[in-house]
NUMI-993330 format. One record per residue: residue in three letters; x, y, z of N, C-alpha, C in turn. Coordinates in nm, 2 decimals, padded with zeros to 4 digits. Layout:
# NUMI-993330
  resn     n.u     n.v     n.w    ca.u    ca.v    ca.w     c.u     c.v     c.w
   ALA       X       Y       Z       X       Y       Z       X       Y       Z
...
This chain:
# NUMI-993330
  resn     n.u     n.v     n.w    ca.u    ca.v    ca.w     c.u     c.v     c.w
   UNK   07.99   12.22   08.49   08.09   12.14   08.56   08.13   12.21   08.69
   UNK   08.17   12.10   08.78   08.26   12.19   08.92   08.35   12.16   08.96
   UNK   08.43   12.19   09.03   08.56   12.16   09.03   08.53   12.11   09.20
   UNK   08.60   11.95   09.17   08.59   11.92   09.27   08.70   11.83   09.36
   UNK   08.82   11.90   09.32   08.94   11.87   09.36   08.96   11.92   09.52
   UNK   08.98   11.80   09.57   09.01   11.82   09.74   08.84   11.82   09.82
   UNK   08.75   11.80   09.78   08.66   11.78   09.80   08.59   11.62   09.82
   UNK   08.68   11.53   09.78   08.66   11.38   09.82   08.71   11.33   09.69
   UNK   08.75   11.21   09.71   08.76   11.13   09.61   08.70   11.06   09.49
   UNK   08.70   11.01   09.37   08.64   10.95   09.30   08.66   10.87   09.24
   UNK   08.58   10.72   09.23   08.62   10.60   09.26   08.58   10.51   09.15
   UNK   08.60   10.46   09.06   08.52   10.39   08.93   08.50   10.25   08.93
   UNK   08.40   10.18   08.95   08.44   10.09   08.95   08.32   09.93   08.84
   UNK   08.40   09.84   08.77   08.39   09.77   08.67   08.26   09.71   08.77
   UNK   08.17   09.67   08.67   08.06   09.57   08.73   08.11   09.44   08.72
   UNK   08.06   09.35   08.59   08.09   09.24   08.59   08.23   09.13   08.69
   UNK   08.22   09.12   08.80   08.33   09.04   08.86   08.41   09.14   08.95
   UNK   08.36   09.26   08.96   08.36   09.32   09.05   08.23   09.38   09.17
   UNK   08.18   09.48   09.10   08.02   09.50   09.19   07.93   09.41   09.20
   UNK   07.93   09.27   09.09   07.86   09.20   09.11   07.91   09.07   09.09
   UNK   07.91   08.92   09.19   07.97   08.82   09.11   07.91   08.76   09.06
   UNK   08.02   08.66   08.97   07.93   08.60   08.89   07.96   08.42   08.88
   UNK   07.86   08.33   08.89   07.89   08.25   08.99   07.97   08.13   08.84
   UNK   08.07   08.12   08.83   08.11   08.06   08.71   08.08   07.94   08.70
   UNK   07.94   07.89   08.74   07.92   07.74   08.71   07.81   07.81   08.64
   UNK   07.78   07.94   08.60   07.62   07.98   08.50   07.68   07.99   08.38
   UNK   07.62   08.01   08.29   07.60   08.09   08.18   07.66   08.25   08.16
   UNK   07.76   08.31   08.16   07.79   08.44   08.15   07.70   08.52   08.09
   UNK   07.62   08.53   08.03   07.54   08.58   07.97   07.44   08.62   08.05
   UNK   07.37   08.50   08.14   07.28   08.45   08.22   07.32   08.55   08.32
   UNK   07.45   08.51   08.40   07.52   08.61   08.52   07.47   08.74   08.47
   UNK   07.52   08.83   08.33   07.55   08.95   08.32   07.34   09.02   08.35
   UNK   07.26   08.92   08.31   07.16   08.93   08.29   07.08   08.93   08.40
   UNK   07.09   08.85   08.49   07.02   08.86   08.66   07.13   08.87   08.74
   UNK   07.24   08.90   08.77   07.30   08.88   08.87   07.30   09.02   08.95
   UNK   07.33   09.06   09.05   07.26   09.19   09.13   07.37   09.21   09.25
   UNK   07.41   09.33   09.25   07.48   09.37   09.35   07.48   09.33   09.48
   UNK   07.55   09.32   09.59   07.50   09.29   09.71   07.45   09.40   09.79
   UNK   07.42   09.33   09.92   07.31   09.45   10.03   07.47   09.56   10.07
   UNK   07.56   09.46   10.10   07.70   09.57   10.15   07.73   09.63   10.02
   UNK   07.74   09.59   09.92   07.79   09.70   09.84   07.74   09.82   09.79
   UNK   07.59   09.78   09.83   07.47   09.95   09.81   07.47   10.00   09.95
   UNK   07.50   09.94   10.04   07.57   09.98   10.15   07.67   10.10   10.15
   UNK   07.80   10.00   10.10   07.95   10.11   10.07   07.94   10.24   09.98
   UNK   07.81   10.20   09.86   07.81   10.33   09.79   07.76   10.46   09.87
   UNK   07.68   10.41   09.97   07.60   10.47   10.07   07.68   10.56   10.14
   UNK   07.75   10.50   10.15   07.86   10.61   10.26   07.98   10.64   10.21
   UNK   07.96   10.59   10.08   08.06   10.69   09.99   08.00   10.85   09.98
   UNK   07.92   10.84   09.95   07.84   10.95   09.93   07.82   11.03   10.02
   UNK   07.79   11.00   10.15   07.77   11.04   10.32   07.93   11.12   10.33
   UNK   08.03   11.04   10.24   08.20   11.13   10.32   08.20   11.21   10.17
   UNK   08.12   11.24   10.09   08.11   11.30   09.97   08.24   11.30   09.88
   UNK   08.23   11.10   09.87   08.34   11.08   09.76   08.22   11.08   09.64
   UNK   08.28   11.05   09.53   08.18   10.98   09.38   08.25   10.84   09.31
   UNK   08.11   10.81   09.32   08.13   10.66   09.29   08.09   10.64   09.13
   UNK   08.16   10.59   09.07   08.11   10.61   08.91   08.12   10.44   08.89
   UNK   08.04   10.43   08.76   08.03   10.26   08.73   08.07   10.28   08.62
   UNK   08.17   10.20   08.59   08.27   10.21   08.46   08.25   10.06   08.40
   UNK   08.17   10.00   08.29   08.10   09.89   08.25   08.15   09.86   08.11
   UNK   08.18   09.74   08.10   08.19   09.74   07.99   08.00   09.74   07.94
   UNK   07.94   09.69   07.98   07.78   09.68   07.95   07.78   09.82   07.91
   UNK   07.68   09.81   07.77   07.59   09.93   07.75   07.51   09.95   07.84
   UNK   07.40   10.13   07.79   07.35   10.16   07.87   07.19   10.07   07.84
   UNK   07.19   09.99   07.78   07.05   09.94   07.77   07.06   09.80   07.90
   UNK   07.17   09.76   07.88   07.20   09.65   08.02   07.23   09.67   08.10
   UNK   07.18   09.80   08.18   07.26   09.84   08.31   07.11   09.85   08.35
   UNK   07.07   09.72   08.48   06.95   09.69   08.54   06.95   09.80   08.64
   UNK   06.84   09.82   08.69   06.75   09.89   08.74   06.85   09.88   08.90
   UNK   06.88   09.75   08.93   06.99   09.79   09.04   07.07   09.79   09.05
   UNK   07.15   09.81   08.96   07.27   09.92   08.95   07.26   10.05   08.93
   UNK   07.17   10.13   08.89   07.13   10.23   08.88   07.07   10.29   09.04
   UNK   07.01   10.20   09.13   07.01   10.21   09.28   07.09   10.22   09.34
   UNK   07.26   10.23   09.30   07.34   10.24   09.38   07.39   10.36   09.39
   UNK   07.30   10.46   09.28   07.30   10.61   09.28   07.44   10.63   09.27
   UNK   07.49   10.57   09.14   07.66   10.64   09.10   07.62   10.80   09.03
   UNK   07.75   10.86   09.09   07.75   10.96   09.02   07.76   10.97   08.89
   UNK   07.80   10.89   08.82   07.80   10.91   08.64   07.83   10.79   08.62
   UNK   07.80   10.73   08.47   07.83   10.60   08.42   07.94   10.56   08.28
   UNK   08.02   10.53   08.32   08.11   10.49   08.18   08.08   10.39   08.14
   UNK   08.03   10.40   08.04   07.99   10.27   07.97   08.01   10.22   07.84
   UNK   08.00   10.07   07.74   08.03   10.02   07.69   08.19   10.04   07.66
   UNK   08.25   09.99   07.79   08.42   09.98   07.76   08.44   10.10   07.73
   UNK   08.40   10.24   07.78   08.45   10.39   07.78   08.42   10.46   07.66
   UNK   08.37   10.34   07.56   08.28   10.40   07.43   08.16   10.53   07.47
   UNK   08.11   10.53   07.56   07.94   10.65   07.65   07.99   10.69   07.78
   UNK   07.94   10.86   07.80   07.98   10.91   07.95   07.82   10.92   07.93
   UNK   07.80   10.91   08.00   07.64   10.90   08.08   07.65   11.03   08.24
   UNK   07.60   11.17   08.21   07.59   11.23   08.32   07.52   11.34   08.34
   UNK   07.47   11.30   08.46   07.33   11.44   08.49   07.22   11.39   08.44
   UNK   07.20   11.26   08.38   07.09   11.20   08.33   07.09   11.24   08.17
   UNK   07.21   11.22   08.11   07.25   11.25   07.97   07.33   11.19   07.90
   UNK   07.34   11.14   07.80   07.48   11.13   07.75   07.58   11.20   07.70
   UNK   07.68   11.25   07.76   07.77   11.35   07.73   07.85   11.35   07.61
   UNK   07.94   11.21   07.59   07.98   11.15   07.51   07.96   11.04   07.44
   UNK   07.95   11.01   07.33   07.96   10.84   07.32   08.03   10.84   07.14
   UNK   08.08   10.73   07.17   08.17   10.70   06.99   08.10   10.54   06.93
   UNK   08.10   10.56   06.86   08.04   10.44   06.81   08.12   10.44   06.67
   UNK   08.10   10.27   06.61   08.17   10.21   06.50   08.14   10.29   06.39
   UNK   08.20   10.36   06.31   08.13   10.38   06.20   08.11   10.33   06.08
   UNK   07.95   10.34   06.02   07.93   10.27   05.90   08.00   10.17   05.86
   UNK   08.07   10.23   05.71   08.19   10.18   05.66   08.29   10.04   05.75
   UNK   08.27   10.07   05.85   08.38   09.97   05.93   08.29   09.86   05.94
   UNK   08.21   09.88   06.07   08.13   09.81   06.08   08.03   09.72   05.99
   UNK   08.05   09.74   05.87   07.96   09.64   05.75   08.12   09.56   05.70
   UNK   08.22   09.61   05.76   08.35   09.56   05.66   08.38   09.43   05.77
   UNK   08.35   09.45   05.89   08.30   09.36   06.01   08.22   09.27   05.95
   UNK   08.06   09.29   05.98   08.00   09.21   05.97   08.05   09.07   05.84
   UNK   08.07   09.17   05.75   08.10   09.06   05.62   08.25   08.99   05.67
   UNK   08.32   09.02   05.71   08.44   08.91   05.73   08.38   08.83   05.84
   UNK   08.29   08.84   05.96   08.24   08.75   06.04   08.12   08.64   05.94
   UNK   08.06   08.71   05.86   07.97   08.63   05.78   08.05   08.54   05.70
   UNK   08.20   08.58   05.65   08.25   08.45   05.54   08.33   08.36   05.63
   UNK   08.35   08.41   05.78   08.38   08.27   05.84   08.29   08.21   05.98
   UNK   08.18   08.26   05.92   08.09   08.21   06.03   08.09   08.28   06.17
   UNK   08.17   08.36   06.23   08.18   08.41   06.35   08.05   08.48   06.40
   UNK   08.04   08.45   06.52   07.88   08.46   06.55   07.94   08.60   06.72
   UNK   07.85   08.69   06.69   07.92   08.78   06.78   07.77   08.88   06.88
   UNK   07.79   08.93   06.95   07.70   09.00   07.01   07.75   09.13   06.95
   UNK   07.69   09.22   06.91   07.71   09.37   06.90   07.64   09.45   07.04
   UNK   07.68   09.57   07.06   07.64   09.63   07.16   07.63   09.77   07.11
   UNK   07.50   09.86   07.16   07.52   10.01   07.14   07.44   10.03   07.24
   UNK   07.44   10.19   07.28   07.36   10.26   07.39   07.27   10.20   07.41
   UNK   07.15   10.20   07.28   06.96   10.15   07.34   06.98   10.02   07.25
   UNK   07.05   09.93   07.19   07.06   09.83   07.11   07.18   09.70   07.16
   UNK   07.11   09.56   07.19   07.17   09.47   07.19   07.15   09.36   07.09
   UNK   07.27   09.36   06.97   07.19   09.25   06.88   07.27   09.17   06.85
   UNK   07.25   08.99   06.88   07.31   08.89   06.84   07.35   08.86   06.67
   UNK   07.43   08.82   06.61   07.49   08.82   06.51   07.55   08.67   06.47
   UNK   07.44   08.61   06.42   07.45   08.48   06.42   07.46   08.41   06.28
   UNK   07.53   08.43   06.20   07.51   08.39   06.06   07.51   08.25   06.04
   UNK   07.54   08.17   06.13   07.53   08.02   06.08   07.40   07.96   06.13
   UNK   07.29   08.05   06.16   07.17   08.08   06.21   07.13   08.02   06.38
   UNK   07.02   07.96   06.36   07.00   07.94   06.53   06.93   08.11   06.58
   UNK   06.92   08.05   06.72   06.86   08.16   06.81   06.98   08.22   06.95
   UNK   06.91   08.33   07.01   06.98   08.39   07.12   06.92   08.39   07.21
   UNK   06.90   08.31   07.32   06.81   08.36   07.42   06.89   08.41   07.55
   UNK   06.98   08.38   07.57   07.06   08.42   07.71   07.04   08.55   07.76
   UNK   06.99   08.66   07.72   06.97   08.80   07.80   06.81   08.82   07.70
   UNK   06.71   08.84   07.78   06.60   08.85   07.70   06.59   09.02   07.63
   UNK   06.51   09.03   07.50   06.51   09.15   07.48   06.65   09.15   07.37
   UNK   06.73   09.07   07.37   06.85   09.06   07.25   06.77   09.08   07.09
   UNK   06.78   09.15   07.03   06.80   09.11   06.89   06.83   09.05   06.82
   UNK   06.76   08.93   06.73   06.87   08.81   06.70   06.88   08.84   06.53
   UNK   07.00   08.81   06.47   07.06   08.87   06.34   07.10   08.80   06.27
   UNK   07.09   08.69   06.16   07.17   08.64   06.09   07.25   08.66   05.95
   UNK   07.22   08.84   05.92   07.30   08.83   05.81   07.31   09.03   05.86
   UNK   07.41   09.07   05.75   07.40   09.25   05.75   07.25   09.27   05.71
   UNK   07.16   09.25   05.62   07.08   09.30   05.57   06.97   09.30   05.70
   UNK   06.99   09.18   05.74   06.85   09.17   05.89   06.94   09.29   06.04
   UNK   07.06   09.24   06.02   07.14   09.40   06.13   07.07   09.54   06.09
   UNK   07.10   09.58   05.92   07.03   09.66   05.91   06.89   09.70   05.96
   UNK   06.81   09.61   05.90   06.64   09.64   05.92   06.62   09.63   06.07
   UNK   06.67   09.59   06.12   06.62   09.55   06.28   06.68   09.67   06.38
   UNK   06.77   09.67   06.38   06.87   09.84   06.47   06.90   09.90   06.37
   UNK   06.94   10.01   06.48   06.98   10.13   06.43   07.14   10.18   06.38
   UNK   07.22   10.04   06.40   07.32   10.03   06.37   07.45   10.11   06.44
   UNK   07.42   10.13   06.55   07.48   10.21   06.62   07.54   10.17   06.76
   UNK   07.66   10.11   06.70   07.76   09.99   06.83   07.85   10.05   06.83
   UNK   07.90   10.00   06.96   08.00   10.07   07.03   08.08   09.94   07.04
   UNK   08.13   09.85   07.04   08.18   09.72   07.06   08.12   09.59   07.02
   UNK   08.19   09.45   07.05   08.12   09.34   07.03   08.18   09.23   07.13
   UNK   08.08   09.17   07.17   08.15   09.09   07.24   08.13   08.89   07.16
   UNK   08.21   08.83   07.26   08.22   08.70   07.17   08.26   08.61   07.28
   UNK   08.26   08.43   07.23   08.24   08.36   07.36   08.41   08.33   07.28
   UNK   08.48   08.27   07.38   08.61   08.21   07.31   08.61   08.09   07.24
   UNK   08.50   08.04   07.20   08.51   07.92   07.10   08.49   08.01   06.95
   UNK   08.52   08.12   06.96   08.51   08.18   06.84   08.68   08.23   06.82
   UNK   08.72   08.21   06.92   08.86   08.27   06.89   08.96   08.22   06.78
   UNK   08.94   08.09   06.75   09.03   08.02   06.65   08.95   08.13   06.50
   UNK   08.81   08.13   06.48   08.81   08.22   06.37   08.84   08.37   06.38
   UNK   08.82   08.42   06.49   08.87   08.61   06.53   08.99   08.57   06.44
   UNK   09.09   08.49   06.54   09.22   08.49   06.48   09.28   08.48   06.35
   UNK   09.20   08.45   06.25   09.20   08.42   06.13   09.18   08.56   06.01
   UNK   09.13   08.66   06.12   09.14   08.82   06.05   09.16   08.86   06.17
   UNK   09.32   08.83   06.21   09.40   08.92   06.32   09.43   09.06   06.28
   UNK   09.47   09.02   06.20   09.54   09.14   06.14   09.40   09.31   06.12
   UNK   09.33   09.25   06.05   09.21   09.35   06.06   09.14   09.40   06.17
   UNK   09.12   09.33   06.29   09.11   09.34   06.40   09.20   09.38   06.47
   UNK   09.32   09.42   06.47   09.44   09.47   06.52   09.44   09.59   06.48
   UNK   09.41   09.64   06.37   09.44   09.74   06.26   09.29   09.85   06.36
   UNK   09.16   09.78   06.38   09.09   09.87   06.42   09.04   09.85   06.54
   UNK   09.07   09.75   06.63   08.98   09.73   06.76   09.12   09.69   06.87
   UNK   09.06   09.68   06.93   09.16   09.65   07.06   09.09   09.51   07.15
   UNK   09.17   09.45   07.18   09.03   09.27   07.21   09.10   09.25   07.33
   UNK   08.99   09.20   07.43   08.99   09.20   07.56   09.00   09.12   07.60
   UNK   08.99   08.98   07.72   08.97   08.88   07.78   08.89   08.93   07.87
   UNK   08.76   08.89   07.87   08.71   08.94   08.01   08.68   08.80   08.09
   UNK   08.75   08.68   08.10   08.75   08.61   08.16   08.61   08.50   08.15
   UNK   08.60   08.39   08.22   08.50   08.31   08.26   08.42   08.30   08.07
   UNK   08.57   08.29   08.03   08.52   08.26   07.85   08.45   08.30   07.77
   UNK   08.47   08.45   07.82   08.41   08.60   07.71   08.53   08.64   07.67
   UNK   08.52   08.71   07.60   08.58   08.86   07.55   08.58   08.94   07.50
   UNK   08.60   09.08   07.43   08.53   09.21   07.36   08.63   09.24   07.27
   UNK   08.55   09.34   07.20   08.66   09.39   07.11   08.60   09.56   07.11
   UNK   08.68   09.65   07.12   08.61   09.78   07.12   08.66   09.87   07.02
   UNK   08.71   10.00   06.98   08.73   10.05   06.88   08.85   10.11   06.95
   UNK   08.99   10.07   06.89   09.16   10.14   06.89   09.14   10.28   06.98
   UNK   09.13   10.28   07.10   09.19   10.40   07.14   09.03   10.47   07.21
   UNK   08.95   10.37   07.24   08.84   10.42   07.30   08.83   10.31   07.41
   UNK   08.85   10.33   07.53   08.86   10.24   07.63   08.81   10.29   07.74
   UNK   08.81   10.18   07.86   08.79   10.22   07.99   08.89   10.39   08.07
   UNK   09.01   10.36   08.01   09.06   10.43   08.05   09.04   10.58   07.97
   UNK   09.00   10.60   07.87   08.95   10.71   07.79   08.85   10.76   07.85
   UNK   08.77   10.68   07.89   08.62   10.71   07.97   08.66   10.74   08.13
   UNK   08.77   10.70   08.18   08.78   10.79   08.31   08.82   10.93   08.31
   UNK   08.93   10.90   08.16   08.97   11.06   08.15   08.86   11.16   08.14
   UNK   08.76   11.13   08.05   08.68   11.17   07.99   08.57   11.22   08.10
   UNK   08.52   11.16   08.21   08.46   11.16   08.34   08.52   11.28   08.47
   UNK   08.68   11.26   08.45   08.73   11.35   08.51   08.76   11.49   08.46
   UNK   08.78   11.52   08.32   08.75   11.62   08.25   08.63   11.70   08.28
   UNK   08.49   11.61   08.28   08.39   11.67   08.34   08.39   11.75   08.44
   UNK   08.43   11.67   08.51   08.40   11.69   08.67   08.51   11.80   08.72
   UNK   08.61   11.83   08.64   08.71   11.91   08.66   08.80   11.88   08.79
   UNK   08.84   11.73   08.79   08.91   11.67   08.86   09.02   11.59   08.78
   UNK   09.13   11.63   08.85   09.26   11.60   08.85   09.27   11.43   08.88
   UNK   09.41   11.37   08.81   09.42   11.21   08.87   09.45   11.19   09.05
   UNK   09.45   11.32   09.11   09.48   11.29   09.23   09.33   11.26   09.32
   UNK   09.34   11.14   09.40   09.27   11.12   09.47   09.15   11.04   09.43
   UNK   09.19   10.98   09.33   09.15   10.90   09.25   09.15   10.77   09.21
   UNK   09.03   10.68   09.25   09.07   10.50   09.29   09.01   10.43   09.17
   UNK   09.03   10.26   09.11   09.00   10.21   09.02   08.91   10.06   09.04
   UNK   08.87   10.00   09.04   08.84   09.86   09.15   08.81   09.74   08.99
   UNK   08.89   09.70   08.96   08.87   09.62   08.85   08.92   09.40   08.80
   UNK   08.84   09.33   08.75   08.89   09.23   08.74   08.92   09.17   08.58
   UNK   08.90   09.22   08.47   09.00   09.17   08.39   09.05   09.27   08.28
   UNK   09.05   09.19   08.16   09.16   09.28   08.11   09.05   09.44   08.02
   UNK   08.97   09.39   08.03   08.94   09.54   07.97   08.95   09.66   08.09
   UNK   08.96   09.63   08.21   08.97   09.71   08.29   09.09   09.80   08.35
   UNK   09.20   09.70   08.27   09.37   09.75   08.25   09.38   09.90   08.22
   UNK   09.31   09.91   08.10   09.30   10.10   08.06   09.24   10.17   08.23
   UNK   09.14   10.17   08.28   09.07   10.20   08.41   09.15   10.23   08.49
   UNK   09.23   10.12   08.50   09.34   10.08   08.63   09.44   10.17   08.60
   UNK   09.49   10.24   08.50   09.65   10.26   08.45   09.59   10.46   08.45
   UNK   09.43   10.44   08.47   09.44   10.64   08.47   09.40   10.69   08.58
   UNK   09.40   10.61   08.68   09.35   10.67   08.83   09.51   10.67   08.91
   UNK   09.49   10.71   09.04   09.58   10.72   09.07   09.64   10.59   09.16
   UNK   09.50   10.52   09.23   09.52   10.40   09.30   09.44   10.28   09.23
   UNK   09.52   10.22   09.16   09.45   10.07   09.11   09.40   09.99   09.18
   UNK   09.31   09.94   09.20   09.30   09.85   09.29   09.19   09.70   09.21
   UNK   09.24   09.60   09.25   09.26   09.46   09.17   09.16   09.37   09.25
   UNK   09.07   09.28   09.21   08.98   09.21   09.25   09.02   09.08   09.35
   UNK   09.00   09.01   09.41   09.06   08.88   09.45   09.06   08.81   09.34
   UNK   08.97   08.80   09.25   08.91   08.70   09.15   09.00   08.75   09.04
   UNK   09.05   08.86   09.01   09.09   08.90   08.88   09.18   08.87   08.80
   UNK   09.16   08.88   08.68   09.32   08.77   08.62   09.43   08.83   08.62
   UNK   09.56   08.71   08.68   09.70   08.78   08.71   09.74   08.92   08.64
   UNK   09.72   08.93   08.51   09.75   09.02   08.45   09.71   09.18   08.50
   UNK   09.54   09.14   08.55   09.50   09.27   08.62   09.57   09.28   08.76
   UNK   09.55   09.19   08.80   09.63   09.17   08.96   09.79   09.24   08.95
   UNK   09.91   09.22   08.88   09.99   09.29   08.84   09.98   09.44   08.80
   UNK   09.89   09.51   08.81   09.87   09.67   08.78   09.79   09.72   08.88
   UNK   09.81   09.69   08.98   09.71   09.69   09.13   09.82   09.76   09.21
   UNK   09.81   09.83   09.29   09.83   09.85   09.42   09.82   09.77   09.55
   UNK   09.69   09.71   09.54   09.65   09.66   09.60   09.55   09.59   09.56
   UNK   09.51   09.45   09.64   09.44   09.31   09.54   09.32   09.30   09.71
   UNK   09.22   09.33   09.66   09.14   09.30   09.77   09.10   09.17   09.78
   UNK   08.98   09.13   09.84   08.89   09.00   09.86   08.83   08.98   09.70
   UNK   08.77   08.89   09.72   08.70   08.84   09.58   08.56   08.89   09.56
   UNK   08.51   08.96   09.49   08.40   08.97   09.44   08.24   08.93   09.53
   UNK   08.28   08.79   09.55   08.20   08.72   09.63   08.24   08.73   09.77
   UNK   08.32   08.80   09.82   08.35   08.81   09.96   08.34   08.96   09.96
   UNK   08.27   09.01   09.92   08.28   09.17   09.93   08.40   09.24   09.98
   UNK   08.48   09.22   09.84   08.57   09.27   09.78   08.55   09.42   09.79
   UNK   08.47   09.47   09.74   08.47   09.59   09.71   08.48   09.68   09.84
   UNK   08.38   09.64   09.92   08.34   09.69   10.10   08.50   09.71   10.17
   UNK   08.56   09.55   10.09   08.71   09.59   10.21   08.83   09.67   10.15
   UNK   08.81   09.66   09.99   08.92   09.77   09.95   08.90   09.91   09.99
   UNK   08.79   09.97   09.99   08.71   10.07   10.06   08.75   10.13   10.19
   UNK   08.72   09.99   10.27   08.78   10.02   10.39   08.93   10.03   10.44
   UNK   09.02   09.94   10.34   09.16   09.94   10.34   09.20   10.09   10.30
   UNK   09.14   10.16   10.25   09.19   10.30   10.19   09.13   10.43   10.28
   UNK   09.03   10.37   10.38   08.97   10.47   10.48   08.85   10.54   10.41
   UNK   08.83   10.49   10.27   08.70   10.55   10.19   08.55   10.56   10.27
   UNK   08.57   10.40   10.34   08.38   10.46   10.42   08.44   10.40   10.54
């Protein structure tokens, strides 16, 4: 580790509807799957680096869906699956995942009301579809219709789940159990996640700055919904998307352009970063 307090700033910032947009007449799935940074924003990381700030990518995405260009934007470390994995020095530092026990006590209450969910882990993306059918929206998904095929197929090792909101009326139906161990998200454009009580974006900044033996000072956030709340509430400067939901917009400092207006390039520049 080095201590790199006073030495430049460090900046985290959410993919989905921030680093990259996502054009809400697709498929979210589709977006999260091809959609690609822009030329200014591998730009801005560009000269983040040049004033020797660190730019970190704080995702809800595991590390098996973090494309090839996002990894060109040469962040200094990656928080990933919703602050579940630190990813640094070309390692994984940390990561927590569901354990066992929970996760089968999961699957079976989604199995007796049909809830059909995406699971996510480091090298594993597997659809969970018990009222059968297929998954094609991100290729390379795992497709799952009961525990015993989750079993044989991965390695069982998730960090979160995500889900479309036409499933919400059944989530809701085991609130209570889902309150008791996850924490559930809105990530907007008719997703949302559920992660594990007390393992968040914001645990994964702490967790990044720990590393790095940096302090909350000097410290920026750039985020659009609500899993990105934790993110926003451990840096020292929040800073809120154009696009982002009121809720996130309310824990901001400051609310830049939209996503699609290279948002990110002008909150950057609003703060004197490049």
């Amino acid at each position: 580790m080095q201590d790199t307090n006073g030495t430049g700033a460090v900046i985290f910032f959410d993919v989905d509807g921030t680093l990259i947009w996502h054009d809400p007449s697709s498929n979210a799935a589709q977006n999260v799957a091809h959609a690609r940074p822009s030329a200014a924003t591998a730009d801005a990381f560009a000269r983040l680096r040049e004033r020797g700030h660190q730019a970190f990518i704080c995702t809800g995405r595991p590390l098996c869906l973090v494309q090839q260009a996002l990894l060109d934007l040469e962040p200094a470390g990656l928080v990933l699956s919703a602050g579940a994995c630190l990813y640094m020095d070309g390692k994984i530092v940390e990561e927590h995942v569901i354990d066992d026990a929970l996760l089968e006590e999961t699957v079976r209450r989604f199995t007796d009301l049909g809830i059909e969910v995406v699971f996510e882990g480091t090298d594993t993306f597997a659809a969970f579809l018990p009222n059968g059918g297929d998954y094609t929206d991100i290729p390379g998904t795992v497709v799952t219709h009961s525990l015993d095929e989750l079993r044989s197929k991965t390695n069982m090792r998730f960090s979160k789940f995500s889900f479309t909101n036409e499933m919400l009326p059944k989530l809701d139906q085991i609130g209570d159990f889902l309150a008791k161990h996850y924490g559930r998200y809105d990530l907007g454009l008719g997703t949302g996640e559920c992660t594990l009580l007390g393992v968040d974006k914001g645990a994964g900044v702490r967790a990044a700055l720990a590393y790095l033996g940096h302090g909350i000072e000097n410290t920026f956030a750039f985020g659009d919904s609500e899993n990105d709340l934790p993110m926003l509430r451990a840096v020292e400067t929040p800073v809120a998307m154009g696009n982002a939901l009121d809720s996130v917009k309310a824990e901001a400092v400051y609310v830049t352009d939209r996503a699609e207006h290279e948002g990110v390039s002008t909150g950057l520049a609003h703060f004197g970063l490049i």
